[in-house]
C-alpha positions in Angstrom: 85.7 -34.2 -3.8 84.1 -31.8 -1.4 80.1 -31.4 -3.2 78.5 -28.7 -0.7 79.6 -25.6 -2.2 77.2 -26.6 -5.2 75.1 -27.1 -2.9 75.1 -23.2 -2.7 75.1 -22.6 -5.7 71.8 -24.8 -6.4 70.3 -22.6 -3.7 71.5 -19.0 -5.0 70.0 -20.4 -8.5 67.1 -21.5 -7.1 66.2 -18.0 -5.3 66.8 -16.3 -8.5 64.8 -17.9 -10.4 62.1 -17.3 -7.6 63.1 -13.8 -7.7 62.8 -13.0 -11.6 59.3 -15.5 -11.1 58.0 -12.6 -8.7 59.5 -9.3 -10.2 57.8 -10.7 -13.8 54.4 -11.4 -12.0 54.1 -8.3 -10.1 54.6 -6.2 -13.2 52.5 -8.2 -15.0 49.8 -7.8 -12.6 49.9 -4.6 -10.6 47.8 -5.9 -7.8 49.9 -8.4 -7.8 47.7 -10.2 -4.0 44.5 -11.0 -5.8 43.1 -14.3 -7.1 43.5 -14.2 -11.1 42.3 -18.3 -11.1 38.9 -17.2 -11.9 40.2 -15.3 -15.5 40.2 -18.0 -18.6 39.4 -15.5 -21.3 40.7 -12.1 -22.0 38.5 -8.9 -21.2 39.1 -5.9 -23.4 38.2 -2.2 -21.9 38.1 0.5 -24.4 38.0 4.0 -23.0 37.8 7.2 -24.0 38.0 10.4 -21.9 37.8 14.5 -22.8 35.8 14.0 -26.2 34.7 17.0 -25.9 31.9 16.9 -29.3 34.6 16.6 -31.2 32.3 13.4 -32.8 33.9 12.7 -35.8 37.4 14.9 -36.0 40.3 12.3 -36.0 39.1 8.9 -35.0 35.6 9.8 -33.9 32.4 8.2 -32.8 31.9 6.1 -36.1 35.9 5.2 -36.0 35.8 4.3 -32.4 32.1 2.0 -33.8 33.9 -0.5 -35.9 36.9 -0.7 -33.8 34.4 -1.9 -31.1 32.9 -4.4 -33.7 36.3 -5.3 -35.1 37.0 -6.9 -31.5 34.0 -8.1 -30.9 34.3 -10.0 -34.0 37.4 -12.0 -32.1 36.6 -11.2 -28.3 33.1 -10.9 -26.9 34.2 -9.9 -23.6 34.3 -6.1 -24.4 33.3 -3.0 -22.2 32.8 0.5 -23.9 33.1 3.4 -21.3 33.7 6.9 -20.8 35.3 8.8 -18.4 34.3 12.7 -18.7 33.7 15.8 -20.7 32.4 14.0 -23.3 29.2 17.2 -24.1 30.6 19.8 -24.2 33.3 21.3 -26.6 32.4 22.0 -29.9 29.2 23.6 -31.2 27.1 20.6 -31.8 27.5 19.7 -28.2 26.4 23.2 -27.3 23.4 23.7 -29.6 21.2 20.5 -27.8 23.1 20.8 -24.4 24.9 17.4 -25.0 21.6 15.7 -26.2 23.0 15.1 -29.6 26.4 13.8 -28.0 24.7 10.8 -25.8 22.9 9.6 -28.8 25.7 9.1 -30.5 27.1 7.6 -27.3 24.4 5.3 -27.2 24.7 4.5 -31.0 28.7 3.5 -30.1 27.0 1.3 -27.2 28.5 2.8 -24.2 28.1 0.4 -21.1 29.8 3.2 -18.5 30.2 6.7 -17.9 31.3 9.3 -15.7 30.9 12.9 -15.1 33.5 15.6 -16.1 33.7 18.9 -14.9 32.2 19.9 -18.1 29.1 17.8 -17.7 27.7 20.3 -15.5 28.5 23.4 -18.2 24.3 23.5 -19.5 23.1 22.8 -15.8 21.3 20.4 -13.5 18.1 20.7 -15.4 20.1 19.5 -18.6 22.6 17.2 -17.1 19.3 15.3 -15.6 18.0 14.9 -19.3 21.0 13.7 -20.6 22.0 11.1 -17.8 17.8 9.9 -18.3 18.8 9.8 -21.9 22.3 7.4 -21.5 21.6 4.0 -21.9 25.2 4.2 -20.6 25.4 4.0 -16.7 26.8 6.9 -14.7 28.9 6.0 -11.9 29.7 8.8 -9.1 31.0 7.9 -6.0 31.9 10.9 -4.5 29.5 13.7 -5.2 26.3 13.8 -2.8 23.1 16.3 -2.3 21.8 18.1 0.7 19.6 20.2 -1.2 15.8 20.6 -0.6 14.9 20.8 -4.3 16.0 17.6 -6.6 18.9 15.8 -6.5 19.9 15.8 -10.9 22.4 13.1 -10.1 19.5 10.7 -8.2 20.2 8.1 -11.3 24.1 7.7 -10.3 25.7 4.8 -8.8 28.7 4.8 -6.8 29.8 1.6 -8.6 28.8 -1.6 -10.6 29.8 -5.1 -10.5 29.7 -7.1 -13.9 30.4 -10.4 -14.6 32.2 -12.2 -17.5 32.6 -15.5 -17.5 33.7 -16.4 -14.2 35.2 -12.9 -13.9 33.5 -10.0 -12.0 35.0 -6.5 -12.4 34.5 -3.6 -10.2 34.2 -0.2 -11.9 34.3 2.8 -9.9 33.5 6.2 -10.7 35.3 9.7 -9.5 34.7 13.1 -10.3 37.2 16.1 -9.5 36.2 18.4 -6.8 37.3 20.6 -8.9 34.4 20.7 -10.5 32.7 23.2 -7.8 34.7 26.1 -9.2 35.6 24.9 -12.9 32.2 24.4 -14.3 29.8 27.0 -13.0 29.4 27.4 -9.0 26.2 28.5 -8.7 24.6 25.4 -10.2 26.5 23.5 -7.1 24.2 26.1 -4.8 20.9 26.4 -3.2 20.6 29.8 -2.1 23.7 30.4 -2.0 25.0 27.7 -0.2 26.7 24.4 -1.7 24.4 21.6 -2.1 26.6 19.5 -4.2 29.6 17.9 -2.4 32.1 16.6 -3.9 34.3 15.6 -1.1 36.8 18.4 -1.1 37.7 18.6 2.4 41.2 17.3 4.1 43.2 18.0 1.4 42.5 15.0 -0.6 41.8 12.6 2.8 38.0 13.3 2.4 38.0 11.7 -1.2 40.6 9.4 -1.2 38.5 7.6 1.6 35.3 7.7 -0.3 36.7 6.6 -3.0 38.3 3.1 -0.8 34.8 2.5 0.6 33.5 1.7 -3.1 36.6 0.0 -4.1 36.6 -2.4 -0.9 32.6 -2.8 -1.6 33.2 -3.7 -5.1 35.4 -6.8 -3.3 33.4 -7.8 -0.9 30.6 -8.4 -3.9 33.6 -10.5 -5.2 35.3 -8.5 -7.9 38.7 -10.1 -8.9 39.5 -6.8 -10.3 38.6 -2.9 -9.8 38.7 -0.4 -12.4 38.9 3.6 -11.4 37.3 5.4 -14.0 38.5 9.2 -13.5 38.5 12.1 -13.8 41.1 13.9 -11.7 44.2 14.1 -14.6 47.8 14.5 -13.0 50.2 17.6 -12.8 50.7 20.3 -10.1 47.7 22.0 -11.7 45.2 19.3 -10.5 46.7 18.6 -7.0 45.9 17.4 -4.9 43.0 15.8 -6.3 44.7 13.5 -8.6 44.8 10.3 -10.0 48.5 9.7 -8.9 47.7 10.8 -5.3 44.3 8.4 -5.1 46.6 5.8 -6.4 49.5 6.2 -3.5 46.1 7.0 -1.0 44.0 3.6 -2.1 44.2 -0.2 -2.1 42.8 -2.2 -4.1 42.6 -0.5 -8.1 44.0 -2.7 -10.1 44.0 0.0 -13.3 42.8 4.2 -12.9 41.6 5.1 -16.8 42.0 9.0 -16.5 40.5 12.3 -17.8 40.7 15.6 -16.9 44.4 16.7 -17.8 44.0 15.9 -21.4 47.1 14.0 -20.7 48.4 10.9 -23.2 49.5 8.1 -20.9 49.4 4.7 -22.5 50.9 2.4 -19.9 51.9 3.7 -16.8 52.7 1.9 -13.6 52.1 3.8 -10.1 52.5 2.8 -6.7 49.1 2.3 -4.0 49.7 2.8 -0.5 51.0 -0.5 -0.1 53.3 -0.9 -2.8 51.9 -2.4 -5.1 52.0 -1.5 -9.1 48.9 0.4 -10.7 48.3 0.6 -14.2 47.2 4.1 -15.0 46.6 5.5 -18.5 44.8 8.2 -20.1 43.9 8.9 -23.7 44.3 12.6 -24.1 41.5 14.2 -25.6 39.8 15.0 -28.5 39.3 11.1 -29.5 43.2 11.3 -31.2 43.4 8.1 -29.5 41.1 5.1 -28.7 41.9 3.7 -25.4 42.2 -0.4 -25.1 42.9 -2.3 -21.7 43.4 -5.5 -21.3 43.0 -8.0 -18.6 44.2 -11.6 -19.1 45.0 -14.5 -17.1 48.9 -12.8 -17.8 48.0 -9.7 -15.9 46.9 -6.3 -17.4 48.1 -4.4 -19.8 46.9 -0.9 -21.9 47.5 0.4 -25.1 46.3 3.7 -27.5 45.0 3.1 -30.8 46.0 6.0 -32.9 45.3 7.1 -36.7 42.1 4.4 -37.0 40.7 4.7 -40.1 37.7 2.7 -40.1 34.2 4.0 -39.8 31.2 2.3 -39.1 28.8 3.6 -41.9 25.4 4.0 -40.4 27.2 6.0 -37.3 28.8 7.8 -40.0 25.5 8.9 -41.9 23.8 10.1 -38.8 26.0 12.2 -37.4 26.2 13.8 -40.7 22.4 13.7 -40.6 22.8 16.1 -37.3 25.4 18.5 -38.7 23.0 19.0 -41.9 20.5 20.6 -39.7 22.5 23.5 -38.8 25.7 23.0 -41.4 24.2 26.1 -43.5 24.3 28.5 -40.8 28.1 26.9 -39.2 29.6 27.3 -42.4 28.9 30.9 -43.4 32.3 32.7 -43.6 33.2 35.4 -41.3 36.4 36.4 -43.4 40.3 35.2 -43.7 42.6 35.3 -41.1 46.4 35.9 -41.7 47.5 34.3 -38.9 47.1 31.1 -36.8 46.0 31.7 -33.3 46.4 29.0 -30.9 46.0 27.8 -28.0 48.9 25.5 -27.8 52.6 25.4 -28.6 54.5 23.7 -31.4 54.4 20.7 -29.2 51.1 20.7 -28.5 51.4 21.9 -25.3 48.3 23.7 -24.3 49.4 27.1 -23.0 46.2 29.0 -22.9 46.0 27.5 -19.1 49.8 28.8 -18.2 50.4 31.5 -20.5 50.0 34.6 -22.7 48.8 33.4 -26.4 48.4 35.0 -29.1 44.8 33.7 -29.0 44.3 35.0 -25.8 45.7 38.8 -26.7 43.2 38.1 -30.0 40.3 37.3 -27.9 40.1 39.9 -24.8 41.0 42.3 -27.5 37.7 41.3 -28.9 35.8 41.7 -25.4 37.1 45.1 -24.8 36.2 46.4 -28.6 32.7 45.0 -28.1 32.3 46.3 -24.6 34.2 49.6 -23.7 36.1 49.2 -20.6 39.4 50.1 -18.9 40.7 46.1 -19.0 39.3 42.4 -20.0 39.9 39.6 -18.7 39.0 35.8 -19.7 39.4 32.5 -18.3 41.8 30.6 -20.6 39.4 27.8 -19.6 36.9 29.0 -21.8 39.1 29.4 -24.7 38.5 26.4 -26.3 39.8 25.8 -30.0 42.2 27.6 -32.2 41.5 30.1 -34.7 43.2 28.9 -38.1 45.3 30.5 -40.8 42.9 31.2 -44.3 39.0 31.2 -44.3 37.1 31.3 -40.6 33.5 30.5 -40.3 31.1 31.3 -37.5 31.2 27.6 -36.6 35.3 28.4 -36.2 34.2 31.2 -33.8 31.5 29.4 -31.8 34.2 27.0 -31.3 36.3 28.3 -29.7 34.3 29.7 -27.0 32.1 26.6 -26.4 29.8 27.5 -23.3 27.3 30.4 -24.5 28.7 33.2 -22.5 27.8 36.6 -22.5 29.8 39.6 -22.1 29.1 41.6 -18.5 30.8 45.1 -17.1 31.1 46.1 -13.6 33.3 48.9 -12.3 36.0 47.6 -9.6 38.7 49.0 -7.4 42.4 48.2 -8.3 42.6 46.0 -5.0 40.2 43.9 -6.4 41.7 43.5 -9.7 45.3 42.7 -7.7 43.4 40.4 -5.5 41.5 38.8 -8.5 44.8 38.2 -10.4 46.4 36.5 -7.0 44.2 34.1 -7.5 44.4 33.0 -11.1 47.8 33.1 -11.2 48.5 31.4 -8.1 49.5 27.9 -9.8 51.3 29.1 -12.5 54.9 28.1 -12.8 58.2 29.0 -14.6 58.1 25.7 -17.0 55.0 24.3 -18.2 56.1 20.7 -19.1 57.5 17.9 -17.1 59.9 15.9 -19.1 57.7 16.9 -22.4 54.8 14.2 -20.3 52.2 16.7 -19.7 51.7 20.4 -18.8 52.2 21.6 -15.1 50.9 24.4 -13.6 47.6 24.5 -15.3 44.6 26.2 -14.1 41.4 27.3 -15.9 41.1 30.1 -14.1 44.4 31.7 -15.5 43.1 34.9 -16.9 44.3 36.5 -20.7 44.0 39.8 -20.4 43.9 42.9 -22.1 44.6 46.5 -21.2 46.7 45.4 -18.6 50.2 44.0 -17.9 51.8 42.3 -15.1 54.4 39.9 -13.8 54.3 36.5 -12.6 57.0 35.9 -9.8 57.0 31.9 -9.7 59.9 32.1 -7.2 57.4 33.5 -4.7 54.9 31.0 -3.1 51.2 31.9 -3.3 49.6 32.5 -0.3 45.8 32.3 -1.5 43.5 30.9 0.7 40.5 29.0 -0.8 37.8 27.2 1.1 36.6 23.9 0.6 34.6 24.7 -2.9 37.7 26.6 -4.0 36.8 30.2 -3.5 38.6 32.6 -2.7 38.7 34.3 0.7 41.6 36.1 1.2 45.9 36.6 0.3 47.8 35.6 3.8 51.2 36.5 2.8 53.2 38.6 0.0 52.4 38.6 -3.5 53.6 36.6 -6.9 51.7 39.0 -9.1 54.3 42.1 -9.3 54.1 45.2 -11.8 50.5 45.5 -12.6 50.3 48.5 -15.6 46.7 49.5 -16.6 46.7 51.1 -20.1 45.7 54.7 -20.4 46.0 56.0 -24.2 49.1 54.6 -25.3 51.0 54.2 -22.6 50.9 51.7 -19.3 51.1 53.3 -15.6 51.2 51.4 -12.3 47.5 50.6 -11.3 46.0 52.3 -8.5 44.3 50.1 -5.9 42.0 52.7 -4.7 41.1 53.7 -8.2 37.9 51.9 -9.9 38.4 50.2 -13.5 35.6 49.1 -15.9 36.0 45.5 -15.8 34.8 43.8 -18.7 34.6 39.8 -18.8 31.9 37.3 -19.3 29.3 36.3 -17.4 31.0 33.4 -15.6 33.8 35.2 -14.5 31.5 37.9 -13.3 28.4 36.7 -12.2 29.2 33.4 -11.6 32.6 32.9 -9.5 34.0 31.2 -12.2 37.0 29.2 -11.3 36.8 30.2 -7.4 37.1 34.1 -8.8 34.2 35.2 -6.6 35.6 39.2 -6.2 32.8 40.6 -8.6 30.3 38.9 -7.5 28.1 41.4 -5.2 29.1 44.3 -7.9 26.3 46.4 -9.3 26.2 45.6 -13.2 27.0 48.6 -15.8 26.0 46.3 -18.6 24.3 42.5 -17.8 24.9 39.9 -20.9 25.1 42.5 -23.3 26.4 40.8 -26.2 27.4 37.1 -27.0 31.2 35.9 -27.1 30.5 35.1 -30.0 29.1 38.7 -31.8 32.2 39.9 -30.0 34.7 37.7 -32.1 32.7 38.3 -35.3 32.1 42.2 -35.0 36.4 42.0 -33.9 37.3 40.0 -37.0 35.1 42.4 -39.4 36.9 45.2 -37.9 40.1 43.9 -38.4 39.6 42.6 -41.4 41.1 39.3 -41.5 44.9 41.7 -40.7 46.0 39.4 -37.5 49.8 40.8 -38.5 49.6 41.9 -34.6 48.8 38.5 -33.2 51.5 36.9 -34.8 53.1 36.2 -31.4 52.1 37.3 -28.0 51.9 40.7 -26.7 54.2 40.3 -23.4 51.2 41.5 -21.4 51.8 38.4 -18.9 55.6 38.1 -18.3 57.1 34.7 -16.0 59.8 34.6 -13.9 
């Protein structure tokens, strides 16, 4: 009997096995060409990203305390960090410029941290104090200073190597360059020009590069892994700065833990420029969700802890401590509304970014009653929080405008308005989820309005041209933006681009090029920070009396095709 064909067969079984050997390891450990020989014990990450104050909603600080001592109780080896937009948000954020926020950070025993767009929202001055306050490091590897003045980011690092065990682990931190136009861009400037660079330039190349030269000098200080932390979030609305495109762009990461996008991602594998699997993952916002990754001698893997109910007392007591200083005042009532208004859908899809809401009617309603003008307009990125059905407090209403602005009036032509609205609606789109993952088209910049109406045409391309810090400089091409009605009395005719409107909007729309909208920037003032956001949506609710019958859907002012 003729034995070679089993032979054959011994070989075919052989290379199998081989084959389900490597597809196992390379998911298992997504940079699949490093030496994992030096890992014996496990090494826990938790994460957390886009806190934004809210300190002890849901899980908060105190939860996310003894979940931290719960595994240190079994695992030694754990790392605490954050990655962005962890100050600013809700009022006790805004009331000490975040100074109330890192000591509860510090309380949690943060190791790492990174700047968010929204670390920038009280200033250089302030984001000095609070980075001098952090017992936390700040990592930034891709925003330098040319200024003459002082550098408020001196204390950063581009990275950190730390060792566990035998095990060293590169951390690396990434802010978006977004950040130039989506926090406030004159804090960036020295006058007038950009002193801050975040490495916007080439379309992505410029960061994506500085971001491999700390990845490759974590190796060469011999980290067997490196950990992005970001915060760049993913979706059309963030390109091309984002996490997914570093990934595609970089060698090297081993796992990206993202902010930015708000998006949920628990486990996620994405592709580097060589091929090779990624973890990525992302907690959402809000502290919903504790985020926990893992790296074992079996590769890496990542989780979301949701619904923790533990709290670590003393944590507990003292942030309660903090909110008794000022709880009288937060929790006078304003009224009772009749209606919910939100900033998200029945999904939970944040809108307020890609659409008309009914919080976003509600609330330029409010600017234009406090401040007589033809239209307003408001940044949905400065919408914040919803406004809920039954009894609303002022701390409801300084909520949901979380930055301190102040209301501003200029008078501008109807070019300028068409031009302004170009550019905010410029990444809108026709859907606004992707497979239910996350919302697309998102900008902060997209602008609620009131006393005006328009149409978005998403078939139509934009062509807005932005420079390097995201400001505008002029439309090269035809328009998306189709329809534009200013109100007169009761009725809505075409607007007239020669014709000058009273503009009203706040102060970082105005003032400030907010979001890259720099078109009213040179304008002569009619009224300068005449009244809060805040007075607005209190003197607005007291004249409605608590009747938001009107609000109970959207207007139609902002229609999508």
């Amino acid at each position: 009997m003729n034995k070679k064909p089993y032979i054959h067969y011994i070989i075919i079984a052989v290379l199998s096995l081989l084959l389900i050997f490597v597809c196992y390891y390379q998911y298992k450990n997504p940079a699949g060409s490093k030496d994992r020989s030096s890992l014996s014990d496990e090494i826990v990450i938790l994460f957390t990203n886009d806190v934004h104050c809210y300190v002890d909603q849901y899980i908060g600080y105190a939860g996310l305390a003894a979940y931290k001592e719960q595994i240190k109780k079994k695992n030694p080896n754990v790392i605490m960090v954050d990655c962005g937009d962890a100050i600013q948000g809700e009022h006790i954020g805004t009331i000490a410029q975040g100074e109330f926020i890192v000591d509860m950070m510090n309380k949690v025993g943060y190791d790492l941290a990174i700047l968010g767009n929204h670390e920038f929202d009280y200033g250089m001055g302030s984001l000095k104090t609070v980075i001098n306050r952090s017992k936390a490091k700040y990592l930034n590897c891709n925003i330098t200073y040319s200024g003459s003045q002082e550098n408020a980011l001196q204390k950063t690092a581009s990275y950190t190597v730390l060792t566990y065990g035998k095990t060293k682990l590169g951390f690396v931190g990434v802010t978006t360059p977004g950040s130039t136009n989506t926090s406030t861009p004159i804090y960036f400037q020295e006058n007038n020009l950009f002193v801050y660079d975040f490495k916007s330039h080439y379309n992505g190349k410029d960061l994506f590069d500085t971001v491999q030269k700390s990845v490759d000098d974590c190796i060469k200080e011999g980290a067997h892994y490196v950990i992005l932390l970001s915060h760049l979030g993913v979706g059309t609305g963030y390109e091309p700065y984002t996490s997914t495109n570093l990934i595609a762009n970089t060698t090297g990461i081993d796992a990206v833990l993202d902010g930015h996008s708000h998006t949920v991602i628990p486990f996620m594998l994405v592709k580097n420029k060589k091929g090779d699997n990624v973890v990525l993952t992302s907690t959402g916002e809000r502290l919903r969700n504790i985020g926990k990754l893992v790296i074992s001698p079996k590769g890496i893997s990542s989780e979301l802890l949701t619904n923790y109910k533990n709290k670590d007392k003393n944590l507990d007591e003292y942030i309660a401590s903090i909110r008794s200083t000022y709880k009288a005042e937060m929790q006078k009532v304003v009224g009772t509304s009749t209606t919910h208004l939100s900033i998200y859908d029945d999904r939970y899809v944040r809108l307020i970014r890609n659409r008309e809401t009914n919080l976003g009617d509600w609330c330029t309603d409010a600017l234009l009653y406090s401040c007589k003008g033809d239209i307003a307009l408001f940044n949905g990125g400065s919408i914040r929080s919803d406004i809920k059905k039954g009894t609303v407090t002022l701390g409801d209403l300084k909520d949901v405008n979380g930055f301190n602005n102040m209301i501003c009036k200029i008078s501008a032509t109807g070019q300028e308005i068409l031009d302004t609205l170009e550019m905010a609606y410029r990444k809108t789109m026709n859907v606004v989820t992707v497979d239910g993952k996350w919302s697309v088209g998102e900008f902060g910049g997209f602008l609620q309005v009131s006393g005006l109406k328009c149409t978005i045409d998403t078939t139509q391309p934009s062509y807005v041209i932005v420079d390097d810090n995201g400001m505008f400089e002029k439309i090269n091409g035809p328009r998306r933006v189709k329809d534009v009605m200013v109100k007169q009395g009761d009725e809505y005719v075409p607007i007239d681009p020669k014709k000058e409107y009273l503009v009203v909007s706040t102060e970082y729309l105005i003032k400030e090029s907010g979001d890259g909208i720099n078109n009213f920037c040179n304008h002569k003032l009619l009224e300068d920070c005449s009244v809060h956001v805040t007075q607005a949506y209190i003197d607005y609710f007291k004249h409605l009396n608590g009747d938001f019958t009107a609000y109970e859907q959207p207007q139609g002012r902002i229609t999508i095709k």
